[in-house]
N, C-alpha and C positions, 0 to 999 in steps of 0.2 A: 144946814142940811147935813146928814148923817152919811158919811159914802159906804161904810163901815158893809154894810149890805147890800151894798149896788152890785147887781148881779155882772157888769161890766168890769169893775173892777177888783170883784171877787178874780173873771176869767184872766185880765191882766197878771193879776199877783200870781195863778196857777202855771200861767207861763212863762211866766218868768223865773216860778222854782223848778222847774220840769227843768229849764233853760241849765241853771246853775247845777244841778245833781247831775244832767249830762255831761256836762262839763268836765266835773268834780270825777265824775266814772273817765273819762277819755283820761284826763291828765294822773288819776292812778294805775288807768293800764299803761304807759308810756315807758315807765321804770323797766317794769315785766319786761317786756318789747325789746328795748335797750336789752336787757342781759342777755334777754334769748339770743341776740341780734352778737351780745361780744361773745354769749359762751361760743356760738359756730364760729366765729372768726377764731378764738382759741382753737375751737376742736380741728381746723384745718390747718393753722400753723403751729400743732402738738408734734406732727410730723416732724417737719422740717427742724424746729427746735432739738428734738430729742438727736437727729440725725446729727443735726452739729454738734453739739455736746458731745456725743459717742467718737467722733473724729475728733474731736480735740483732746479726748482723753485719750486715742488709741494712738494721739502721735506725743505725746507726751508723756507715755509710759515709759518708753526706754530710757528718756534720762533722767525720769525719778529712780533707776538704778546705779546713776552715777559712772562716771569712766572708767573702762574694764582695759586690765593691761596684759597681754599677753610676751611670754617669754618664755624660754627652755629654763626649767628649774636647775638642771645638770648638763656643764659641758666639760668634753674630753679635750685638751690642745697638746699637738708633740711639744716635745720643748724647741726652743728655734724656729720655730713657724711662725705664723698669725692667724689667729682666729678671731671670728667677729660672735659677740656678745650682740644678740636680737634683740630687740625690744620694742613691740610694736603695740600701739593703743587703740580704741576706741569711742570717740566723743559726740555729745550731743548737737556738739555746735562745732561751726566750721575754726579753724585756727588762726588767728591770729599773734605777729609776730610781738603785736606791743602788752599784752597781757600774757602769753603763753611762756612757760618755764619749763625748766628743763634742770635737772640733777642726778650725777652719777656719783657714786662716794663707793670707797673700796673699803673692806674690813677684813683687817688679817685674819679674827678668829671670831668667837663667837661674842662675847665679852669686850671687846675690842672698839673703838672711839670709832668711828666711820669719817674717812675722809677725804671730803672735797678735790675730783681731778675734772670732772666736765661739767660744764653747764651753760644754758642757752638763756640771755637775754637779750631779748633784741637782735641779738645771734652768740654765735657759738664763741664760748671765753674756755680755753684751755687751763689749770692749773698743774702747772709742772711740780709732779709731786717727784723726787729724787728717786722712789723706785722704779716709775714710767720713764721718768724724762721726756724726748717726743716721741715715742713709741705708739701713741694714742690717736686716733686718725677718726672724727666723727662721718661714718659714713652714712646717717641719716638722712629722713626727708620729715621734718615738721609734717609741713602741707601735705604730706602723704600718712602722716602719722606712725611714722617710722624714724625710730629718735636710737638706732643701735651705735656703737661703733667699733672699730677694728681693735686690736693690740697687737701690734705686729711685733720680733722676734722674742716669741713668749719663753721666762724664767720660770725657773722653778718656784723664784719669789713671788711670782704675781698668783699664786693660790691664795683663795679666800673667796669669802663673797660680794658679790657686784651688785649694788641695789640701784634701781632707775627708779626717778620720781616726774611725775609728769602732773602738769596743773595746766588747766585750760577753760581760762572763765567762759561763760557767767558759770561752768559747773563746779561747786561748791566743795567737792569731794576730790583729793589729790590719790591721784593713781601711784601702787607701788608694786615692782618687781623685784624679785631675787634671783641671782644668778650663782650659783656655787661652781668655782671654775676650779676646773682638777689638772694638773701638766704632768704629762707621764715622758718618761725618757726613750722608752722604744713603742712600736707599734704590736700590739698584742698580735700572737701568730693566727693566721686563720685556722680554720679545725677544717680537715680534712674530712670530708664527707664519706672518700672514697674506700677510706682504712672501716668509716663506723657499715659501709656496705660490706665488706668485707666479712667484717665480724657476724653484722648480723646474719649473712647469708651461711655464714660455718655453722653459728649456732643454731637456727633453722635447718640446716641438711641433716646434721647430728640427730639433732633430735624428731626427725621426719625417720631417718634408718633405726633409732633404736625404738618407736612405735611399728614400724613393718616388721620389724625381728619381734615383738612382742605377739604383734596379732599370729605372724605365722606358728610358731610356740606353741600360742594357743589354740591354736585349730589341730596341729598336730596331736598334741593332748587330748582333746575330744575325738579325735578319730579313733587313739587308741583304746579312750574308756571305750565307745561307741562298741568296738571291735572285741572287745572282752569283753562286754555285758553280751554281746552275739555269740560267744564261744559258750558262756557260763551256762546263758539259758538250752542253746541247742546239749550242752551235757545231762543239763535236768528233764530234760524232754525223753532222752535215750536211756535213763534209771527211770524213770517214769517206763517206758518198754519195756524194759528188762523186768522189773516188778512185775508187768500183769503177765508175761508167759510163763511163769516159774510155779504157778500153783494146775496150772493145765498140763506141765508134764511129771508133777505129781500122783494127777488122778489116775493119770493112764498107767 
């Protein structure tokens, strides 16, 4: 018997492909669905992503600049006194005594070998250089980031320049200062304010009276053109009179 034709199992076969093409449609929308479904989950945590990023770059800008050391380029010291050599830093990261360093070196002139008198490991190692001896007194605070220190009764000899080095991991970049120390023997006089009042107020009066003696001069000077141009014309007015009566006692 031939089923090939039975209209039964014509209807069978038609629904069971109806069946499978529905199917085959569901399970290719699915993918769709899915992205739509992850792109909103991106597009709501685009936000938040981008917000962190931005704060992690904006706290880790300043120490892709590296350690910045601040110091007076030029100091004055009497001779015989003590004056403290500043030097104060700026770091990304908090300090640390077992990685953090510390170096002072003196140099007579410019050209001149630089040489080893302070430095900090693990704490403070003094080297007694013969021209200090203990003259040298670290009055610093690491943990504060304040690494200066004193040189008490200062010589003529101790001119030159003082350089500080400062290293303070994880930052990669060693901080350097220069200090050019100058020792003068007396104290420059103050300038007297009172003499430069003085002067100027002379010079000011002076030349306030010889502007009033000018103007006045001048005024008088115009008064008197004034005063003769008034004299010259009332003369021409009166030969002007005299002209016209002198042909009328003519006629008569």
């Amino acid at each position: 018997m031939c089923l090939g034709n039975n209209p039964v199992h014509l209807k069978k076969q038609s629904q069971t492909t109806a069946t499978k093409n529905s199917h085959n449609k569901h399970h290719n929308l699915r993918p769709t669905q899915r992205s739509l479904k992850m792109s909103k989950e991106l597009w709501v945590l685009w936000p938040t992503w981008w917000l962190t990023g931005l704060s992690l770059l904006v706290s880790l800008a300043p120490c892709g600049l590296g350690m910045e050391i601040t110091a007076q380029s030029t100091i004055s010291a009497l001779n015989g006194t003590s004056v403290r050599l500043s030097c104060t830093f700026n770091s990304c990261y908090k300090v640390e005594n077992k990685q953090f360093s510390l170096n002072w070196t003196y140099q007579g002139c410019e050209n001149c070998s630089e040489e080893l008198f302070l430095q900090f490991r693990m704490k403070i190692v003094h080297w007694r250089l013969d021209r200090f001896g203990n003259r040298v007194e670290f009055t610093g605070n690491p943990s504060k980031n304040d690494v200066s220190f004193t040189l008490h009764q200062v010589q003529l000899e101790d001119e030159g320049t003082y350089n500080c080095y400062v290293m303070n991991p994880p930052d990669r970049h060693r901080g350097h200062a220069r200090i050019v120390l100058r020792v003068i023997t007396e104290v420059p006089p103050e300038r007297d304010s009172t003499v430069a009042v003085i002067v100027g107020a002379s010079v000011g009066g002076f030349l306030a009276v010889v502007i009033l003696v000018l103007v006045i001069v001048k005024c008088v000077r115009r008064k008197k053109q004034q005063k003769l141009n008034t004299d010259d014309q009332k003369t021409e007015e009166e030969g002007k009179t005299d002209g016209e009566g002198n042909p009328e006692e003519g006629t008569k």
